[in-house]
MIKEZA-617820 format. One record per residue: z, x, y of N, C-alpha, C in turn; residue in one letter. Coordinates in pm, whole numbers, padded with zeros to 5 digits, always signed. Atoms other than C-alpha are relative to their C-alpha. Layout:
! MIKEZA-617820
ZXYZXYZXYa ...
***
This chain:
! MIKEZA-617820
+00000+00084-00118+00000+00000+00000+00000+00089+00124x -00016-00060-00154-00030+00089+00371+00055-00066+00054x -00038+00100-00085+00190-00016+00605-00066+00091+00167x +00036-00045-00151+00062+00031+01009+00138-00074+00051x -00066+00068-00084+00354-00013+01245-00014+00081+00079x +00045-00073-00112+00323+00049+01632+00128-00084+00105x -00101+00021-00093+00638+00038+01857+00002+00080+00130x -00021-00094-00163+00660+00158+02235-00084+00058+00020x +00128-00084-00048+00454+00463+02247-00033+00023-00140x -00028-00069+00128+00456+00529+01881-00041-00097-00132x +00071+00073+00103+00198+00456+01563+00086+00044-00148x -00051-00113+00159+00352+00529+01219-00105-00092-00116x +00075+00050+00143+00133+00471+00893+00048+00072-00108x -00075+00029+00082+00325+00451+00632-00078-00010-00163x +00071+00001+00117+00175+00498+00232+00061-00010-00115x -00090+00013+00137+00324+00399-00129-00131-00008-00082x +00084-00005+00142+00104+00455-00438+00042+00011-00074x -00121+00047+00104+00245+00335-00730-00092+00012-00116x +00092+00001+00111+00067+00413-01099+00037-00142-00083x +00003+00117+00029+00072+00048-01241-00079+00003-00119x +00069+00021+00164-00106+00175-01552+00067+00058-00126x -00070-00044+00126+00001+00320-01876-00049+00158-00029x -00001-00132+00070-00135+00693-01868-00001+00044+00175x -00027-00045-00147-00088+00959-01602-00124+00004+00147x +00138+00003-00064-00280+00914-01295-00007+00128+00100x +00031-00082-00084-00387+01198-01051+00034-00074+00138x -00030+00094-00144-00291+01136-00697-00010+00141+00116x +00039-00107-00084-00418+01346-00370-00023-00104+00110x +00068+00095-00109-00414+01164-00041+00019+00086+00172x +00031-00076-00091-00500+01302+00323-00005-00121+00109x +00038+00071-00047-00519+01121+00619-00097+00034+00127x +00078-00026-00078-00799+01151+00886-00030-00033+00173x +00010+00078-00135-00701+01060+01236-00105+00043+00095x +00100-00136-00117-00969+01211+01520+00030-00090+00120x -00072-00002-00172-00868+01220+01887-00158+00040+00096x +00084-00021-00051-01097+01173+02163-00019+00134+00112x +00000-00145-00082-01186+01543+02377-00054+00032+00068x +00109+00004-00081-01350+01646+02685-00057+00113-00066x +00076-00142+00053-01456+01941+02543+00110+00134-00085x -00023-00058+00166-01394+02216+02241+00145+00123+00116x -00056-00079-00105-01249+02450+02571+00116-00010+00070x -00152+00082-00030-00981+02253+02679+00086-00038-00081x -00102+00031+00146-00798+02197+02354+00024+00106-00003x -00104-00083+00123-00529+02334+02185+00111-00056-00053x -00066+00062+00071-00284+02272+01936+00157+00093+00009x -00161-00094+00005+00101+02399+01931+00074-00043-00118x -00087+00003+00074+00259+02437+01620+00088+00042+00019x -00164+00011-00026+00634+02416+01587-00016+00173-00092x -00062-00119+00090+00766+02805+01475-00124+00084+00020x +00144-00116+00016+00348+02951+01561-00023+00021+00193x +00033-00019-00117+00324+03142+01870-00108+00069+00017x +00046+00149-00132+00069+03129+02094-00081-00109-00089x +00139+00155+00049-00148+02792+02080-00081+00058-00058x +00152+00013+00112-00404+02736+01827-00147-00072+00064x +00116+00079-00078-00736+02703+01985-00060+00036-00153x +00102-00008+00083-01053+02648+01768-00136+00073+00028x +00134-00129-00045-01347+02924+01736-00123-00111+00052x +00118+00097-00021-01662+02786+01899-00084-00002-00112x +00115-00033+00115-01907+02666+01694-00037-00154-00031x +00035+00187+00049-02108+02344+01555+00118-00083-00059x -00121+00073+00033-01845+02254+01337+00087+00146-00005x -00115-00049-00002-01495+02395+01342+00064+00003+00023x -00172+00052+00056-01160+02416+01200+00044+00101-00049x -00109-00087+00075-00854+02584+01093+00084-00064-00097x -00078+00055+00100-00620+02522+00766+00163+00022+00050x -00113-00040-00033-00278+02571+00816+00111-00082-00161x -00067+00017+00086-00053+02592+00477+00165-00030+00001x -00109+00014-00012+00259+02393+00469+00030+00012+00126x -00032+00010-00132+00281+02342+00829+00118-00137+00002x -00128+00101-00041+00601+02176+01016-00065-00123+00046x +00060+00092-00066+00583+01879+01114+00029+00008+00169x +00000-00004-00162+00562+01819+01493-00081+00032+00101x +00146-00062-00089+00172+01939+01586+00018-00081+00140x +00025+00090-00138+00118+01873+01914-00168+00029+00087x +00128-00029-00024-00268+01825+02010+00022-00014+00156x -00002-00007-00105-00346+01912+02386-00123+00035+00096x +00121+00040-00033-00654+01799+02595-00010+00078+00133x -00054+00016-00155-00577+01993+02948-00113-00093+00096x +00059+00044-00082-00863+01842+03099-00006-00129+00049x -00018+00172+00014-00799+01470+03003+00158-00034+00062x -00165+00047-00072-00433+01558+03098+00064-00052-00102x -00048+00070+00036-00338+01405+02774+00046+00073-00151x -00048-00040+00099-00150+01492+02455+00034-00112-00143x -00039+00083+00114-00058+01363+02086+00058+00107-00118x -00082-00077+00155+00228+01475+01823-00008-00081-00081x -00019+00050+00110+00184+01411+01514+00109+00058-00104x -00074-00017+00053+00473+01435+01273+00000-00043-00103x -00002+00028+00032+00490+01383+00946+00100+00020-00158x -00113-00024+00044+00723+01341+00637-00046+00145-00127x +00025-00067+00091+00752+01605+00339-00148-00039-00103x +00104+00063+00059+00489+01628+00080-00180+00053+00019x +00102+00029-00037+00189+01704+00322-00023+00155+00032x -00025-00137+00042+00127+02089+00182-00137+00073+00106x +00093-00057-00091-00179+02157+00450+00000-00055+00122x +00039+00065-00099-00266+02055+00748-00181+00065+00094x +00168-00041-00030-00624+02071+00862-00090-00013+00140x +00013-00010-00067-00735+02128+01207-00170+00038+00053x +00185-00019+00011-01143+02060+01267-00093-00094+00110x +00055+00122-00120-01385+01906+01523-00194+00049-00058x +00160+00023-00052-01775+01848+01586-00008+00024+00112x +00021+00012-00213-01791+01945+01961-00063-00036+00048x +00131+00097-00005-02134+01782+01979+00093-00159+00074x -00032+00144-00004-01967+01464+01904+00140-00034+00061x -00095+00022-00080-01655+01498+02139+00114-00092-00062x -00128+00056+00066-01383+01436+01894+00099+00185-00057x -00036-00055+00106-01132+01644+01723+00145-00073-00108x -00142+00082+00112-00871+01600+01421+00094+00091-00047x -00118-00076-00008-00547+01694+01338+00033-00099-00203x -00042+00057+00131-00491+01576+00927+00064+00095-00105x -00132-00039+00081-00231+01660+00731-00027-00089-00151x +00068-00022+00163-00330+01684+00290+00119+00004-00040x -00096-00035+00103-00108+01653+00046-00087+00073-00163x +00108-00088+00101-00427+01821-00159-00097+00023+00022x +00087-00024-00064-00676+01987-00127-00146-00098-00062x +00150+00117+00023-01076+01825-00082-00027+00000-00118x -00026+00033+00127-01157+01733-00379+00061+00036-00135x -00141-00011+00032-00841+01799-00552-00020-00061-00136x +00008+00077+00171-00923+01500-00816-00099+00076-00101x +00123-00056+00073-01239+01690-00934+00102+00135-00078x -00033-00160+00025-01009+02060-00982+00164-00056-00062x -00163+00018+00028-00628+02038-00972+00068-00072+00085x -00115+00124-00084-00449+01726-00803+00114+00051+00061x -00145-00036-00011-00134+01820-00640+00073-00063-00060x -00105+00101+00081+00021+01536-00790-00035-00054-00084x +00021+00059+00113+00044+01364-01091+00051-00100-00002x -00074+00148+00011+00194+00997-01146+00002-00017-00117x -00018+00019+00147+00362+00938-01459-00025-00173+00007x -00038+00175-00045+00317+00496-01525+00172-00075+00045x -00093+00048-00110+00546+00341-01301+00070+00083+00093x -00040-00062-00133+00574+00644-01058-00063-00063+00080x +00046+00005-00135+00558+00597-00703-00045+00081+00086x -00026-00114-00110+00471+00817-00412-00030-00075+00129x -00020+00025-00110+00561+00787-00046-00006+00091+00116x -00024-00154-00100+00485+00947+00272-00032-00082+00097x +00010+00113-00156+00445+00856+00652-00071+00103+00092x +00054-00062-00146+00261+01008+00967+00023-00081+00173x -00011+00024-00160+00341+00939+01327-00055+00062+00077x +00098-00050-00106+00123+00981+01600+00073-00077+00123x -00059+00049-00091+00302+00973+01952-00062+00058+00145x +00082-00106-00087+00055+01012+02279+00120+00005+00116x -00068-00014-00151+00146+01137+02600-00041+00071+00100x +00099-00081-00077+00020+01288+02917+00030+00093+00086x -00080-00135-00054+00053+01630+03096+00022-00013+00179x -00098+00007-00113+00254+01631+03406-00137+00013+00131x 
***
C-alpha cells in the first residue's frame, strides 16, 4: 500500500509491502521524485556529515550515487531561491542524485536496491506473510 499524507509544509509517502503468497518474494523499491530547476549551475545538494555541497558534473545526463546516505538531503535551486529536504526512514541503502538539464528537472531518490535488483540480487527478500515499511518526506522551502 501507499499512503500520501500532506500537512503544513510537509509531503510524507509512506509504503507497506506485504508478501500475501506462500513462497519467498523478492522486494526492491526506489522512489523517484524530480524537482523543478532553472538550470544544472545553480543547484546543489547538502548532505548531512559531506562537506562541501554536491554539485552535478555537466553533461546531457547526470548524476551521482551516494551509498547509505543520512537522511536529511537538502536540494538547493539558488536561482529560484528555493529549496527541498528530503528525509527518509532506515532501509534506503543509496541514494541517487541525477538530472536531464535539457529538460529542466532534477531528482533526489533514495533505493533500497539497486536498478534492476530483481533481475541480479534483491536487497530484500519477503518470507509469506512478511511485511516491509518505509517513508520519505519531502519539506520545501525558500532561501532568505
Amino acid at each position: 500500500s501507499l499512503t500520501l499524507r500532506v500537512w503544513e509544509n510537509q509531503l510524507r509517502v509512506e509504503h507497506e509491502c506485504v508478501n500475501r503468497g506462500e513462497r519467498p518474494m523478492p522486494f526492491d523499491l526506489g522512489y523517484h521524485p524530480y524537482f523543478l530547476m532553472s538550470g544544472l549551475q545553480n543547484v546543489e545538494f547538502r548532505v548531512p556529515g559531506r562537506q562541501p555541497a554536491l554539485t552535478l558534473p555537466d553533461g546531457p545526463e547526470t548524476g551521482a550515487q551516494l551509498s547509505h546516505p543520512p537522511s536529511g538531503t537538502l536540494f538547493c535551486d539558488r536561482a529560484r531561491r528555493t529549496t527541498v529536504v528530503m528525509h527518509h526512514t532506515e532501509g534506503f541503502d543509496s541514494l541517487v542524485l541525477w538530472s536531464v538539464p535539457a529538460k529542466g528537472f532534477v531528482c533526489m531518490e533514495p533505493w533500497q536496491g539497486m536498478p534492476n535488483g530483481l533481475n541480479g540480487q534483491p536487497s530484500m527478500v519477503l518470507m509469506p506473510g512478511q511485511s516491509a515499511r518505509g517513508a520519505i518526506s519531502l519539506i520545501p522551502g525558500i532561501l532568505p
